[in-house]
C-alpha positions as CSV (number, residue, x, y, z in Angstrom):
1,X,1.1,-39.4,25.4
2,X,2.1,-36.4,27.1
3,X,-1.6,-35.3,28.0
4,X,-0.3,-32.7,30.7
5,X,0.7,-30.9,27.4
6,X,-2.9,-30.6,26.6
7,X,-4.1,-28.7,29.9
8,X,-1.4,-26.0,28.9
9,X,-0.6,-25.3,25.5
10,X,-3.0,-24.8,21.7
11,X,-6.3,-24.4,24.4
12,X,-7.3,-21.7,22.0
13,X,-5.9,-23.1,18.9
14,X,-8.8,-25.3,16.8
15,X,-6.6,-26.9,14.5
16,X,-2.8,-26.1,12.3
17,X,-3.0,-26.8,8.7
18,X,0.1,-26.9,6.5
19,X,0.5,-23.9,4.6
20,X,2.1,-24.3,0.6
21,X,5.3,-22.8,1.0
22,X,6.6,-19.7,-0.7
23,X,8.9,-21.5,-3.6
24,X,6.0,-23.6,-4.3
25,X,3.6,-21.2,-5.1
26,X,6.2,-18.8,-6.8
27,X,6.9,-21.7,-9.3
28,X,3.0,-22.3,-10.2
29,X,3.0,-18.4,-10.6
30,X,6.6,-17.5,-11.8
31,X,8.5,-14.6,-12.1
32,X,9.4,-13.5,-15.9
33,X,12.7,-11.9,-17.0
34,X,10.6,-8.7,-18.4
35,X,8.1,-8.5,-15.4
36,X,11.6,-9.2,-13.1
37,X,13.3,-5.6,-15.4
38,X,9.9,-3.9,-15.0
39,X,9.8,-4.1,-11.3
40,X,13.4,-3.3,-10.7
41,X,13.1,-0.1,-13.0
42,X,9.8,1.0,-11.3
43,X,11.6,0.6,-7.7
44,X,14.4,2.8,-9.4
45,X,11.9,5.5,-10.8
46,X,10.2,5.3,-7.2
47,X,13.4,5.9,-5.0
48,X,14.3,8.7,-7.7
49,X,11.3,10.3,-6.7
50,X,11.7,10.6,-2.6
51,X,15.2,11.6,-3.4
52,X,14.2,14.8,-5.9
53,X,16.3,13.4,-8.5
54,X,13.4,12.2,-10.5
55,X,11.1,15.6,-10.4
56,X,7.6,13.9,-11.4
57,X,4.5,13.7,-9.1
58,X,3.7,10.0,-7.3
59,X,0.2,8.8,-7.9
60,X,-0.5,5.5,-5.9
61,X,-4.0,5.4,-6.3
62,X,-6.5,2.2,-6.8
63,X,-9.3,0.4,-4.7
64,X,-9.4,0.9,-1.0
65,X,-9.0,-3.6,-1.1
66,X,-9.3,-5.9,-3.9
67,X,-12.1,-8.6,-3.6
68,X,-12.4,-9.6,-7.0
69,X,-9.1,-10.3,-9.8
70,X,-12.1,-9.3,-12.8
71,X,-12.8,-6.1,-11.4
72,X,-9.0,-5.3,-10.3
73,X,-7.6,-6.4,-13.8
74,X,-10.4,-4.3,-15.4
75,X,-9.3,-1.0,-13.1
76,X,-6.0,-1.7,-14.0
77,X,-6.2,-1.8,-17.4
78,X,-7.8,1.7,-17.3
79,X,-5.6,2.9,-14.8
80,X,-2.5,1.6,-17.3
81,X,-3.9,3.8,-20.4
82,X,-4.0,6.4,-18.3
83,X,-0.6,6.4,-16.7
84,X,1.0,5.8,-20.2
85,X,-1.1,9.3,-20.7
86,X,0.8,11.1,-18.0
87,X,4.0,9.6,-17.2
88,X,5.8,12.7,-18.7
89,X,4.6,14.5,-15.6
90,X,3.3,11.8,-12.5
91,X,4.4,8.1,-12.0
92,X,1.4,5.9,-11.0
93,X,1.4,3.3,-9.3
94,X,-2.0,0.9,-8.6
95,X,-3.0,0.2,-5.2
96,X,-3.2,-3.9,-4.5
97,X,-4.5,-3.9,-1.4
98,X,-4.6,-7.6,-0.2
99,X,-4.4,-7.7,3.2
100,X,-7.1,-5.2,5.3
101,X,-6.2,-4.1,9.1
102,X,-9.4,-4.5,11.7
103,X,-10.0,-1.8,14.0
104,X,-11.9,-4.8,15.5
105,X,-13.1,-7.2,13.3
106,X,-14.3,-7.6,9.6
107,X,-13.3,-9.2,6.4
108,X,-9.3,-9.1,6.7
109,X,-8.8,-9.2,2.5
110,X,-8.5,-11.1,-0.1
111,X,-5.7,-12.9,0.6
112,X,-7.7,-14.5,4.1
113,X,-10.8,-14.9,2.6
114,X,-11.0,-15.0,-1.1
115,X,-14.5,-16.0,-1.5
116,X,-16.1,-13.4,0.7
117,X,-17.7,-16.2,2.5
118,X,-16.2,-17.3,5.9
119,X,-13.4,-20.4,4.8
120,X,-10.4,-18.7,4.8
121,X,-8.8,-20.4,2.3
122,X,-5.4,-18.2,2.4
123,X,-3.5,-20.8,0.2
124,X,-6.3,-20.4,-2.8
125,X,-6.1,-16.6,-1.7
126,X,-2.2,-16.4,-1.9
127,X,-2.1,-17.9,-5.2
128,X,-5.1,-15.1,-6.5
129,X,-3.3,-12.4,-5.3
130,X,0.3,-13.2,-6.5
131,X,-1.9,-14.0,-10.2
132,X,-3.4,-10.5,-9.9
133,X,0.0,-9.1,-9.8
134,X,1.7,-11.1,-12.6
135,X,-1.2,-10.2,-14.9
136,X,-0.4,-6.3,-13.5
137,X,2.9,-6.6,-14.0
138,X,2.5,-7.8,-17.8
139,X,1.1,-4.9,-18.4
140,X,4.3,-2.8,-16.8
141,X,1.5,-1.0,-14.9
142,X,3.6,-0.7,-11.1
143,X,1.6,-2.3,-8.0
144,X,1.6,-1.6,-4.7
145,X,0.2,-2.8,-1.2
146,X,0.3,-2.9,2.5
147,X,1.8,-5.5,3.8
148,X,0.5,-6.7,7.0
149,X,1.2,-10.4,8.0
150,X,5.2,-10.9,8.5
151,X,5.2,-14.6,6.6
152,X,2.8,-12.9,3.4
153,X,6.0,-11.1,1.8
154,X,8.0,-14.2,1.3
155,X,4.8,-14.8,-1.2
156,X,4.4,-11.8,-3.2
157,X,6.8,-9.0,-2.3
158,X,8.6,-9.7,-5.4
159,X,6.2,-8.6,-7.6
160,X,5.5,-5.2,-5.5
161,X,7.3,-1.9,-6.3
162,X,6.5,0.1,-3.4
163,X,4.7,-0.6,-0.4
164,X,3.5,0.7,3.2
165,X,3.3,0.0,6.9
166,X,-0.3,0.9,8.3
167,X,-1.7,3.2,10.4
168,X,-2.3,0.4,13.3
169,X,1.2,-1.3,12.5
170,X,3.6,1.6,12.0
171,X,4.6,1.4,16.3
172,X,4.9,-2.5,15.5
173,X,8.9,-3.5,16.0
174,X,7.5,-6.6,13.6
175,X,6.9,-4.5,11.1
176,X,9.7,-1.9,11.8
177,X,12.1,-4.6,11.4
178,X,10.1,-6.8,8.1
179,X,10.8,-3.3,6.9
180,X,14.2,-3.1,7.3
181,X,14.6,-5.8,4.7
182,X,12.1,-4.9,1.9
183,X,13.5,-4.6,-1.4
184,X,11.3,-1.7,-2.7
185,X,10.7,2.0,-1.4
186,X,8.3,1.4,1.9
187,X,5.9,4.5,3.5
188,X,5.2,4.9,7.0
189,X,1.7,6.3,7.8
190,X,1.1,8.6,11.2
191,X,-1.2,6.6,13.6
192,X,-4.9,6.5,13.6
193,X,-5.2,9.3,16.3
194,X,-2.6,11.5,13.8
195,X,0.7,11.1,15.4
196,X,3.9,11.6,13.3
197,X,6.9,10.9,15.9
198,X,5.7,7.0,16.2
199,X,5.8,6.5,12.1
200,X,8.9,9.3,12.0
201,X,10.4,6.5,14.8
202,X,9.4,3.9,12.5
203,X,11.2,5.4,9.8
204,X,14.4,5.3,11.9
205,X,14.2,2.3,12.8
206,X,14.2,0.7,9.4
207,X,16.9,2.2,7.8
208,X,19.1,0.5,10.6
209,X,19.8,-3.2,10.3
210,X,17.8,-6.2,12.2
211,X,17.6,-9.6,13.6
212,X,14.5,-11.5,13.8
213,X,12.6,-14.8,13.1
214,X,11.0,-15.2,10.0
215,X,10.4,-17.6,7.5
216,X,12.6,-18.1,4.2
217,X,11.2,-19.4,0.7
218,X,10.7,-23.2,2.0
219,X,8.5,-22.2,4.7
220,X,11.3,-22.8,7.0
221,X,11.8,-21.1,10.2
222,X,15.0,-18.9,10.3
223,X,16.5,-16.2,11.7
224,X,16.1,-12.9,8.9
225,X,19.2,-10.4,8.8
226,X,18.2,-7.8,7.4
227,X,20.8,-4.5,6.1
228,X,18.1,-1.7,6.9
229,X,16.2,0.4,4.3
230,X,16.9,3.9,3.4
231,X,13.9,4.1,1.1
232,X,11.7,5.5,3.0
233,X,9.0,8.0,3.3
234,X,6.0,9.6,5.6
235,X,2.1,9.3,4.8
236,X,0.5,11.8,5.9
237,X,-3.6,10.3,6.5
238,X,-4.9,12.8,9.0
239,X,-5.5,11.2,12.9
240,X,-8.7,11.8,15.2
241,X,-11.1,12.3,12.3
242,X,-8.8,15.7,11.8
243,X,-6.9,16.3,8.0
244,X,-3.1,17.0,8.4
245,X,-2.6,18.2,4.7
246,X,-2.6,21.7,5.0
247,X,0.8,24.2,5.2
248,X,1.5,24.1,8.8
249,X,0.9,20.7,8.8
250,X,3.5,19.9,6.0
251,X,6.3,22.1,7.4
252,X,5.8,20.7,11.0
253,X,6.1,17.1,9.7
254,X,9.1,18.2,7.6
255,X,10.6,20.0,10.8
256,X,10.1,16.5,12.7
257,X,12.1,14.8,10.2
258,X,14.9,16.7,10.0
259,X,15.2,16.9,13.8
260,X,15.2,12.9,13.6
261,X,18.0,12.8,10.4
262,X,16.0,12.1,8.1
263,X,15.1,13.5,4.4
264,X,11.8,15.1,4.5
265,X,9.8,12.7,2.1
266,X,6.0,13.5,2.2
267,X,3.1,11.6,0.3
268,X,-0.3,12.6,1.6
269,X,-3.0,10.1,1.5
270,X,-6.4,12.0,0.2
271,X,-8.7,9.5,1.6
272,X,-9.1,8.4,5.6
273,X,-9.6,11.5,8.3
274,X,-7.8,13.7,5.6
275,X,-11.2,13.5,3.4
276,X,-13.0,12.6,6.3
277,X,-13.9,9.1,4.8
278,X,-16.3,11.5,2.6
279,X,-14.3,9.9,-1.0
280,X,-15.9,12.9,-3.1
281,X,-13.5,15.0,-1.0
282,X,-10.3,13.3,-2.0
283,X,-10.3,15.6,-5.2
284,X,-10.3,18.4,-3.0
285,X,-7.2,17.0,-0.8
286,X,-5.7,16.5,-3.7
287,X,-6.2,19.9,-5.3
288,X,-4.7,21.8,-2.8
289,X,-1.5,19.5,-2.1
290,X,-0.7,19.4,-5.9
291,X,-1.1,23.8,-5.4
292,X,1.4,23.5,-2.3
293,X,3.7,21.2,-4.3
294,X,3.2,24.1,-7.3
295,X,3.7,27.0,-4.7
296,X,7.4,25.4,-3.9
297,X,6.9,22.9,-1.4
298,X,9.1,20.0,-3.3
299,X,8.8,17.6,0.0
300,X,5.5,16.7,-1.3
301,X,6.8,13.4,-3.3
302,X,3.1,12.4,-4.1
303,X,-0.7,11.1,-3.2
304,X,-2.7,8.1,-2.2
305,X,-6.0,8.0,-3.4
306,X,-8.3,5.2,-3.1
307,X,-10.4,4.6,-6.4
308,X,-12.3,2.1,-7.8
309,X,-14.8,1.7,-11.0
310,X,-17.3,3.1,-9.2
311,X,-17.7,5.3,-6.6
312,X,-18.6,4.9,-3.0
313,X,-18.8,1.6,-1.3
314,X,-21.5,-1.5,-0.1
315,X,-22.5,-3.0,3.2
316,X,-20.6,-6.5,3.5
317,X,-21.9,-9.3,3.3
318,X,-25.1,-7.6,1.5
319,X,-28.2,-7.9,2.1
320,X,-29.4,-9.3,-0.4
321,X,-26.7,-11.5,-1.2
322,X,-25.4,-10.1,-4.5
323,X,-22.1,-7.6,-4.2
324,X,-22.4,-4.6,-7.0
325,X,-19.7,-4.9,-9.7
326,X,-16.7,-2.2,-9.3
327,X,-17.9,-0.8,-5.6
328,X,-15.5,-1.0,-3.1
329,X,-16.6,-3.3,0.0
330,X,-13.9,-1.8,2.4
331,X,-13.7,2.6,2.7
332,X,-15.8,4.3,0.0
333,X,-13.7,5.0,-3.1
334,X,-14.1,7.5,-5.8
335,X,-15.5,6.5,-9.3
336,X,-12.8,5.8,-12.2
337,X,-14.5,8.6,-14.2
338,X,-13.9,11.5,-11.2
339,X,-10.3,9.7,-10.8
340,X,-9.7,9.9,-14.5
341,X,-10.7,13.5,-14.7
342,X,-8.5,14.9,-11.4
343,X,-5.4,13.4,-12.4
344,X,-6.0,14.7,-16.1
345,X,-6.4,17.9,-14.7
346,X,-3.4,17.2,-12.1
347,X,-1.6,17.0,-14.7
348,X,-2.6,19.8,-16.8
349,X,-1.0,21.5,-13.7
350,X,1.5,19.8,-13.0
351,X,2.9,20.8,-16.8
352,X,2.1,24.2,-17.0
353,X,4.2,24.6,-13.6
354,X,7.0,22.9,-15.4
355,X,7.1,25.4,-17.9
356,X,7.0,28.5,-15.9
């Protein structure tokens, strides 16, 4: 039976298990006609904003990850009063973070683990995940992510209307190239120790078109053409525990994108080495962007900030075996009553600036 097979290939696999494949679990969790417009017009609305033709303020702010569908579709219904609130002056969109990059290791989201307990069962956490955004997406509240895993698109990316390459994936030609093909607006963050010519090259890269192998909605391995994607933008998340939100900062990453041919689209992310990973500083972050977007900086497209029901965030697994409702178990988060007040008072701003 071919046992000289054995001494050389899978020694460090334990075991494959079949996988449900895309199509299947899109029909158990379908797509709606109004949910399918709602998506589409939010993509629209998105683009429209990194190209200054839209001149409202992006907001893509939510938890850090999402380990539980009660606590995200509580946040989310919050979040969706609120944006209904503001919408004449900011266009939010909720952060649905599945999938969580390990410096090393750790819990890798919801998606790999959805009951926070070691069994990985990614088919139960694919089907959560695509629920959470269908329920979302009822609601016409916008959802974005991350998207980390090359095959985990094919699953939800349909429901997503906007979406980013990480910190630790933005040099990744995988990723460079999955994002050649997304449908909706992607951003591009600078690497973990701040630099902005590897996600600026990133950016490059994925407006050009691509060749690779990836899977299609049967689970079937095939080669992906992909036409490039011009819908793009820079996050801006600080690098070697330094922010990289202030003036100089802004004009030097808009100088690098115009050198490369590229419109200078900015969102800053409040949170990471930006607020230090201190979360009560993402107000400030976000004070004094908004006042350089006010001042006449119109690169600024928009924020990140990540925000949960309540603030902070909780060793994991804890201690004592029982997780706190509405704390974040990934990067401390603000509290939904701080996040409801800056953006009221955003804005405020924002408004009075538009009538000057």
């Amino acid at each position: 039976m071919e046992s000289f097979r054995t001494r050389v290939e899978n020694i460090n696999i334990s075991f494959f298990k079949p996988l449900v494949s895309p199509r299947e679990i899109k029909q158990l969790f379908p797509l709606t006609e109004k949910i399918s417009e709602h998506i589409e017009n939010s993509r629209r609305i998105v683009r429209g904003i990194l190209e200054g033709v839209d001149p409202r303020f992006l907001v893509i702010v939510g938890p850090c990850s999402i380990h539980s569908k009660e606590i995200a579709l509580e946040y989310a219904t919050r979040l969706n009063n609120l944006r209904v609130r503001l919408q004449d002056v900011m266009f939010i969109v909720m952060r649905t973070y599945f999938e969580k990059p390990r410096t090393t290791l750790g819990w890798k989201g919801l998606i790999y683990d959805p009951d926070l307990d070691n069994t990985h069962d990614l088919e139960k956490g694919l089907k959560l995940a695509r629920e959470i955004l269908l329920k979302i997406g009822e609601m016409s509240l916008p959802a974005g992510t991350e998207l980390l895993d090359p095959i985990v698109p094919q699953y939800i990316a349909d429901l997503v209307c906007w979406a980013s390459i990480g910190a630790r994936t933005t040099e990744s030609q995988t990723h460079r190239e999955m994002a050649s093909g997304f449908s909706m607006p992607i951003g591009f963050k600078n690497t973990t120790d701040g630099n902005l010519q590897i996600a600026i090259d990133a950016m490059v890269s994925a407006r050009g078109a691509h060749h690779f192998i990836g899977v299609d909605e049967d689970g079937k391995t095939c080669v992906v053409a992909t036409k490039g994607n011009s819908a793009s933008h820079l996050i801006l998340r600080g690098g070697k525990g330094r922010p990289n939100y202030d003036p100089v900062s802004i004009i030097e990453a808009t100088e690098k994108m115009e050198k490369a041919g590229l419109p200078p689209r900015i969102v800053v992310d409040c949170s990471h080495a930006n607020c230090g990973k201190r979360h009560h500083l993402q107000a400030h972050v976000l004070r004094d962007v908004v006042q350089q977007r006010i001042e006449g900086n119109k690169y600024i497209r928009g924020v990140m900030i990540e925000s949960n029901l309540k603030p902070g965030n909780q060793p994991f697994p804890p201690p004592n075996g029982v997780l706190e409702y509405g704390v974040s178990i990934t990067d401390p988060c603000l509290g939904w009553e701080e996040t409801e007040s800056i953006l009221l008072e955003t804005a405020d701003k924002l408004r009075k600036d538009k009538n000057n």
